[in-house]
N, CA, C and O atoms as a CHARMM CRD file, in Angstrom:
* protein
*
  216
    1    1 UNK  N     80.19900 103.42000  91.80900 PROA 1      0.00000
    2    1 UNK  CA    78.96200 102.90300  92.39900 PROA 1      0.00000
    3    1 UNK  C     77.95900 104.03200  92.51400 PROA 1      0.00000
    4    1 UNK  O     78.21800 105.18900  92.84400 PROA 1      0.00000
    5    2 UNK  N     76.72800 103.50900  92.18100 PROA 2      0.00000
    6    2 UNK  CA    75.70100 104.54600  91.99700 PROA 2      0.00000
    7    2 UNK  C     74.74200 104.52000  93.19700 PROA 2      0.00000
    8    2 UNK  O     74.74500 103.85900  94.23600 PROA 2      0.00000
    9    3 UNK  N     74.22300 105.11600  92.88700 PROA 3      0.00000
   10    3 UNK  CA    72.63100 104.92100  93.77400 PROA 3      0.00000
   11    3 UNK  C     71.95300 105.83300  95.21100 PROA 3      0.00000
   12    3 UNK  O     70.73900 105.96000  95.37100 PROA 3      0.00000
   13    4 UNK  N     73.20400 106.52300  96.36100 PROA 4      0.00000
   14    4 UNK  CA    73.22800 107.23700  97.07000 PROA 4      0.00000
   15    4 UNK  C     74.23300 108.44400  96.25100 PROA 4      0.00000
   16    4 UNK  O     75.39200 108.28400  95.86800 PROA 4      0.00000
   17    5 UNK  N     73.44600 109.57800  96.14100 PROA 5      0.00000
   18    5 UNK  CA    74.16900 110.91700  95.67600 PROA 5      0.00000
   19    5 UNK  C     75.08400 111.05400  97.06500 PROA 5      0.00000
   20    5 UNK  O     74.98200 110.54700  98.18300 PROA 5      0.00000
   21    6 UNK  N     76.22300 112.18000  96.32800 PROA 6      0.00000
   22    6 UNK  CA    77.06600 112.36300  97.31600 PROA 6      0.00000
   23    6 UNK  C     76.41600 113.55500  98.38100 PROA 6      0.00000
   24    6 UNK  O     75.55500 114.22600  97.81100 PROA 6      0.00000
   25    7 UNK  N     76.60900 113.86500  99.51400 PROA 7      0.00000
   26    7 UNK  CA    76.49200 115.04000 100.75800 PROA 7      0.00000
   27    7 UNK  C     76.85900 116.32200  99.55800 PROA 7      0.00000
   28    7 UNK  O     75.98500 117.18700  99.49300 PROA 7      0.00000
   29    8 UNK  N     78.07700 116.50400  98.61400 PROA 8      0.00000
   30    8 UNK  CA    78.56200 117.54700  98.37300 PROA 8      0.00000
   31    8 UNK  C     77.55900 118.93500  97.91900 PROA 8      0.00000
   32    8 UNK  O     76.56900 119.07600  97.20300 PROA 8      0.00000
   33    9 UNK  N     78.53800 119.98200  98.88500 PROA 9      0.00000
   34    9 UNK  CA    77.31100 121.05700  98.28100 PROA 9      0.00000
   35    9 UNK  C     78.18100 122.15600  97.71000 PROA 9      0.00000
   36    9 UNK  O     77.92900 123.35900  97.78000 PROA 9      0.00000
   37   10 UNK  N     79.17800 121.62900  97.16700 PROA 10     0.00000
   38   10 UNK  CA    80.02100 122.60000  95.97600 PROA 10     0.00000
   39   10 UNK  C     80.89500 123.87400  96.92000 PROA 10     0.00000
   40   10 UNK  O     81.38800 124.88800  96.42500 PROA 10     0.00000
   41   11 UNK  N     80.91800 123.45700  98.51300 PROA 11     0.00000
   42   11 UNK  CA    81.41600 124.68200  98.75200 PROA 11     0.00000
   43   11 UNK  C     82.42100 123.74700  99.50700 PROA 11     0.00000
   44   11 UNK  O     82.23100 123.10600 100.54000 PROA 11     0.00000
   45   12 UNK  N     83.66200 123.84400  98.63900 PROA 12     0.00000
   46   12 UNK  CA    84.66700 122.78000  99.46100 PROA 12     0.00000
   47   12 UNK  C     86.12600 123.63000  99.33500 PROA 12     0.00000
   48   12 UNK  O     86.85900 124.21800  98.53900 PROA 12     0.00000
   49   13 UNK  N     85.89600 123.04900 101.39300 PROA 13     0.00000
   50   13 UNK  CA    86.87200 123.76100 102.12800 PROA 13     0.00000
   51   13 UNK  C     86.97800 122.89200 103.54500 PROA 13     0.00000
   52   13 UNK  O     86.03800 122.52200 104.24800 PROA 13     0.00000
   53   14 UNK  N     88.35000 122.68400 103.74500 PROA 14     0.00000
   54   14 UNK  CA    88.17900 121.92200 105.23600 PROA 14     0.00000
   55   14 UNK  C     88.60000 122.82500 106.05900 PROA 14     0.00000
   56   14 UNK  O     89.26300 123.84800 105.88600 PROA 14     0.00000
   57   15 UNK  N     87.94700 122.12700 107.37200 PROA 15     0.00000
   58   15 UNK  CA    88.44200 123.01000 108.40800 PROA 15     0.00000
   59   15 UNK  C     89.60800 123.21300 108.78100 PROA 15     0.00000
   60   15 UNK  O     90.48500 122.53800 108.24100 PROA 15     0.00000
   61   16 UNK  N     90.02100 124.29200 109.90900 PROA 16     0.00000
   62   16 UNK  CA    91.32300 124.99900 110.48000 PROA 16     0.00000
   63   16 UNK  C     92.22300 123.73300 110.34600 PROA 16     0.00000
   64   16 UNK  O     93.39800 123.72900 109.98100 PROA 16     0.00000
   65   17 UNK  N     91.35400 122.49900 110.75700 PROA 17     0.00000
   66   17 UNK  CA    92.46300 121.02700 111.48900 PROA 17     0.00000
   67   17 UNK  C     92.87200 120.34500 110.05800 PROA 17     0.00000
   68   17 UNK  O     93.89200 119.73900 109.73000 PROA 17     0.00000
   69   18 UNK  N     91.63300 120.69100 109.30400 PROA 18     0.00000
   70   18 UNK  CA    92.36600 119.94400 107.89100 PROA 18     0.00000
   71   18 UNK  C     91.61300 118.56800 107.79600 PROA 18     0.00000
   72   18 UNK  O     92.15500 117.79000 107.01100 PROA 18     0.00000
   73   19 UNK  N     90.08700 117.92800 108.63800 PROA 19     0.00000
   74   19 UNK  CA    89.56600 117.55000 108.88400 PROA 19     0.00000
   75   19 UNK  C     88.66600 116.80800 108.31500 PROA 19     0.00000
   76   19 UNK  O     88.60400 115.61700 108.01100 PROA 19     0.00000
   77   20 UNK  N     87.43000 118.41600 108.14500 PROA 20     0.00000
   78   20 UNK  CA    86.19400 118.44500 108.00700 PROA 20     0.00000
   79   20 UNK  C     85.83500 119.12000 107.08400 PROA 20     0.00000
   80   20 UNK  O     86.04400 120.29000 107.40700 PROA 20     0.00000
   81   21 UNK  N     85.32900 119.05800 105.91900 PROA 21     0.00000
   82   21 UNK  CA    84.95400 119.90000 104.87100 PROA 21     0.00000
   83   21 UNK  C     83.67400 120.79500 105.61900 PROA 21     0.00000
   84   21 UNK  O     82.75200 120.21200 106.18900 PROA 21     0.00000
   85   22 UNK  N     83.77300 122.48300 105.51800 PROA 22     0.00000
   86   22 UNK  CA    82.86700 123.14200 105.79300 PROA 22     0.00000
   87   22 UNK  C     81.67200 123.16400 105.62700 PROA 22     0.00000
   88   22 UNK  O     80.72100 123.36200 106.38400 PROA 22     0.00000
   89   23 UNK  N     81.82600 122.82100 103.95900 PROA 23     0.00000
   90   23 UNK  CA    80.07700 122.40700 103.09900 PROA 23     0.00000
   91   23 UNK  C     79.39200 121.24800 103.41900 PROA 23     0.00000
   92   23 UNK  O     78.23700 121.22900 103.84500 PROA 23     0.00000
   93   24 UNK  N     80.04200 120.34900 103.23300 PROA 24     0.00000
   94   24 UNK  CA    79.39200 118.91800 103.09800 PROA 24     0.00000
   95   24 UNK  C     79.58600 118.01200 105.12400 PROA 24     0.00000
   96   24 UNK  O     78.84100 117.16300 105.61200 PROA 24     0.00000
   97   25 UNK  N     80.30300 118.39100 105.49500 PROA 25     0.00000
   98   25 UNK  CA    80.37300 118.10700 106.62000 PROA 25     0.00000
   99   25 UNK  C     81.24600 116.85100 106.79700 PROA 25     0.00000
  100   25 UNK  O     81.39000 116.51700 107.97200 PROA 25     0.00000
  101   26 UNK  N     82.10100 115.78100 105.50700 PROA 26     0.00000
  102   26 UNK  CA    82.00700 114.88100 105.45000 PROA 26     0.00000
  103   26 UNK  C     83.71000 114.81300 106.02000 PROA 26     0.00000
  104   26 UNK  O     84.45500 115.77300 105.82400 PROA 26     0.00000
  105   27 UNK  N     84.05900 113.89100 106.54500 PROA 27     0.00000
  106   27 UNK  CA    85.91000 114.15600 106.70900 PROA 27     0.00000
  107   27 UNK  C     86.51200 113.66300 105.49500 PROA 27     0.00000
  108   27 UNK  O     85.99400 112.81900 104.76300 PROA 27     0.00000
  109   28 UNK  N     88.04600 114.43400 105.23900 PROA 28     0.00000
  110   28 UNK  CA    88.69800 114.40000 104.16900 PROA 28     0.00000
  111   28 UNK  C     88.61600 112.60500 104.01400 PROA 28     0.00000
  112   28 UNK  O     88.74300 112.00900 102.94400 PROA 28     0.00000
  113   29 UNK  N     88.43400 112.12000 105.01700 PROA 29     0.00000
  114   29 UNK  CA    88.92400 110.29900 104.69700 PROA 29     0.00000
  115   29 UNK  C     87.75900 109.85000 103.62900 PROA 29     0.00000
  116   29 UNK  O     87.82700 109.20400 102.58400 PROA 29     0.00000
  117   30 UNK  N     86.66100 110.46100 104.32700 PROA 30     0.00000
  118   30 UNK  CA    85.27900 110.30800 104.03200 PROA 30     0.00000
  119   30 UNK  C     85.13700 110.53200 102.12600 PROA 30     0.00000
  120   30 UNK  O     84.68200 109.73900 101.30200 PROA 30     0.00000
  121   31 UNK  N     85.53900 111.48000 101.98500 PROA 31     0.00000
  122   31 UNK  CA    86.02600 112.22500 100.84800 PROA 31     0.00000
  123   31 UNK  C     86.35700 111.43400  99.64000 PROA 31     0.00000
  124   31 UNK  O     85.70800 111.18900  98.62300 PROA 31     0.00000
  125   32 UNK  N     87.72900 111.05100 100.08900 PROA 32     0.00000
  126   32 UNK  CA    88.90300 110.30200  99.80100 PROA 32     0.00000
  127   32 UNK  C     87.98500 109.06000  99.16700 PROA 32     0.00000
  128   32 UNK  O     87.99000 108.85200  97.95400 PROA 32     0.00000
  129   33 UNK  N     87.23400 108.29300 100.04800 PROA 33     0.00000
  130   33 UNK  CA    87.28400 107.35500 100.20700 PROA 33     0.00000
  131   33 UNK  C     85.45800 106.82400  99.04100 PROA 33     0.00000
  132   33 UNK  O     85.15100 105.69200  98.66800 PROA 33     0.00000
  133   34 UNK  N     84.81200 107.91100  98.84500 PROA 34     0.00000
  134   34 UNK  CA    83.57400 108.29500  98.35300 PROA 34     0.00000
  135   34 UNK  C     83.38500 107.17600  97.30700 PROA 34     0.00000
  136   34 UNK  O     82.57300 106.28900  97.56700 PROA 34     0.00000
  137   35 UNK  N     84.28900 107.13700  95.77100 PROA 35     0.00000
  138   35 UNK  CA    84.10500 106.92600  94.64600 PROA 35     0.00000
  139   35 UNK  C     84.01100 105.28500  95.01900 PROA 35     0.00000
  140   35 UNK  O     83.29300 104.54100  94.35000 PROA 35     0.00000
  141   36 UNK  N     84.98500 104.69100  96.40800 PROA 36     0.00000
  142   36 UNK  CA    84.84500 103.24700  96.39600 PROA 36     0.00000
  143   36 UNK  C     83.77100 102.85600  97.10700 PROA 36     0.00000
  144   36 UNK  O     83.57800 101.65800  96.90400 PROA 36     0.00000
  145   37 UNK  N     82.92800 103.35300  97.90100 PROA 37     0.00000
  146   37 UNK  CA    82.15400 103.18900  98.97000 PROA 37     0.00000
  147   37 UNK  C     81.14800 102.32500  98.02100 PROA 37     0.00000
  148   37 UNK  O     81.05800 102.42700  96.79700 PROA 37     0.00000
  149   38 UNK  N     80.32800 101.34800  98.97000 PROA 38     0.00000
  150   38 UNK  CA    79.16400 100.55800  98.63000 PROA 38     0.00000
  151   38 UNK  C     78.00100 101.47300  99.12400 PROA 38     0.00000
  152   38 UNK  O     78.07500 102.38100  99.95300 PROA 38     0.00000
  153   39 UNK  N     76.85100 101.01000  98.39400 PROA 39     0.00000
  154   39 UNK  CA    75.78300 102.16800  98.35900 PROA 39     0.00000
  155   39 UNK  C     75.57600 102.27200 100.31400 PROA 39     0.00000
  156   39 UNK  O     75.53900 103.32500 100.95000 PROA 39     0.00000
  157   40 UNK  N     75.45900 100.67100 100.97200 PROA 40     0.00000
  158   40 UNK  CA    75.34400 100.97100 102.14000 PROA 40     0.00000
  159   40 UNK  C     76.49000 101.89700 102.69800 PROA 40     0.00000
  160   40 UNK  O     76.10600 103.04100 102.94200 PROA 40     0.00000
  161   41 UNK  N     77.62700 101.67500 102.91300 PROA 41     0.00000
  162   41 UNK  CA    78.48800 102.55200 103.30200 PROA 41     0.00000
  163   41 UNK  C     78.43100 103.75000 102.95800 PROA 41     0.00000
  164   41 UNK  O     78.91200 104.54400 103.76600 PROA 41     0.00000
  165   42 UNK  N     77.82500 104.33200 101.63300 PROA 42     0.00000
  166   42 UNK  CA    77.46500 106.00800 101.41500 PROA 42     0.00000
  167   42 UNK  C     76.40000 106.45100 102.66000 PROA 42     0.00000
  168   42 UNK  O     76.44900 107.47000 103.34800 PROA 42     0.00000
  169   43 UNK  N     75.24100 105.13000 102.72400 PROA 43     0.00000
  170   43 UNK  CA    73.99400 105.94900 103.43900 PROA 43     0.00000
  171   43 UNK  C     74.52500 105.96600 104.98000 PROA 43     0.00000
  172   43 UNK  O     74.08100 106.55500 105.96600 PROA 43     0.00000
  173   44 UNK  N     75.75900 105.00500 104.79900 PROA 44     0.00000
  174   44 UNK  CA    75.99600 105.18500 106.74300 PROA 44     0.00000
  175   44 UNK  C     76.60000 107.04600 106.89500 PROA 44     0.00000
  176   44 UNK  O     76.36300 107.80500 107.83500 PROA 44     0.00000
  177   45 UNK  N     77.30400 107.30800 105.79300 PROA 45     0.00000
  178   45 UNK  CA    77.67500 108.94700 105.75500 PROA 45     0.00000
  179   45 UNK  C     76.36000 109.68700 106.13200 PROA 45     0.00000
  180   45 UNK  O     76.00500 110.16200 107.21100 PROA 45     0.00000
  181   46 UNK  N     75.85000 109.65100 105.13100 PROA 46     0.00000
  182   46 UNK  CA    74.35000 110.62800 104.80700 PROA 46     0.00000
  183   46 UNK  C     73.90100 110.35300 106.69600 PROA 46     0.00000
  184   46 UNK  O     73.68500 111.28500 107.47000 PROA 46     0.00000
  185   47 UNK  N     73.86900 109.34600 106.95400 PROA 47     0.00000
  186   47 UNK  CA    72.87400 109.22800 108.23600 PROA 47     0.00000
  187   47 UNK  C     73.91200 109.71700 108.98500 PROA 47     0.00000
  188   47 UNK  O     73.39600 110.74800 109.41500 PROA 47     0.00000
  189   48 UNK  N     75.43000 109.67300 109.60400 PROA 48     0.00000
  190   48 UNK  CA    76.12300 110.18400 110.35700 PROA 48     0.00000
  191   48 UNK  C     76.42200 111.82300 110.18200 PROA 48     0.00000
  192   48 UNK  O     76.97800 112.52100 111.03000 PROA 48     0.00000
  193   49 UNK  N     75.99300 112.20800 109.07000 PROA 49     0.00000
  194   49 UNK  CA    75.98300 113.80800 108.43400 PROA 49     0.00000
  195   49 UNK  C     74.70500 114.27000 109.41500 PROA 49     0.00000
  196   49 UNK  O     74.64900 115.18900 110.23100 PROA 49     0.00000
  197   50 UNK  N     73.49600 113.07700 108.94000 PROA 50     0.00000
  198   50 UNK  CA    72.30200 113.97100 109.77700 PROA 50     0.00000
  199   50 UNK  C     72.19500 113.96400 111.44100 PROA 50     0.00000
  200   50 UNK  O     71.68000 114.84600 112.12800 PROA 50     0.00000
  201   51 UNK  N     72.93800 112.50200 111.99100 PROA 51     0.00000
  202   51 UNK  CA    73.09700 113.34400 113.54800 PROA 51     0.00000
  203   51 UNK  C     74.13700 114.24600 113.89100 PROA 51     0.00000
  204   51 UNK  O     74.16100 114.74300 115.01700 PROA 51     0.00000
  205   52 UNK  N     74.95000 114.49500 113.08900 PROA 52     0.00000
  206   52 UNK  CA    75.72600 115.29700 113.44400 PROA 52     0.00000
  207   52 UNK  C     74.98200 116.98400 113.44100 PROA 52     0.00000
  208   52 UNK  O     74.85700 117.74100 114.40300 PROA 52     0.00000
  209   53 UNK  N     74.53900 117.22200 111.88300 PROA 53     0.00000
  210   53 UNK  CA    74.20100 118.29100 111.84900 PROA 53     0.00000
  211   53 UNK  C     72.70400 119.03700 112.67200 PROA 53     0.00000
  212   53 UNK  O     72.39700 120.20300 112.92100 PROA 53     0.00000
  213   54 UNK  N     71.94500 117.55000 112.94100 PROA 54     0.00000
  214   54 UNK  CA    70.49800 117.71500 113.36700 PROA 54     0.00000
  215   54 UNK  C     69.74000 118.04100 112.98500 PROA 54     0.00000
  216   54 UNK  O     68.68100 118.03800 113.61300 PROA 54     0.00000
């Protein structure tokens, strides 16, 4: 599925917990789960990336 690019910013590494990718901010489920997501379900990432990060 096309249409929302992914968060990724090529620097992939999760955190201490095994979690949270350092770069992209996104969780491994999040990750995992990318290639099936519907375009809405990508932008709910992108928008939960931006309150998180601020």
């Amino acid at each position: 599925m096309g249409g929302v690019r992914s968060p990724c910013t090529d620097v992939c590494a999760l955190d201490p917990e095994g979690v949270t990718c350092t770069g992209c901010g996104r969780t491994s489920a999040e990750i995992a789960a990318w290639p099936a997501m519907t375009p809405i379900e990508r932008a709910a990432v992108h928008l939960r990336l931006r309150d998180v990060r601020g």
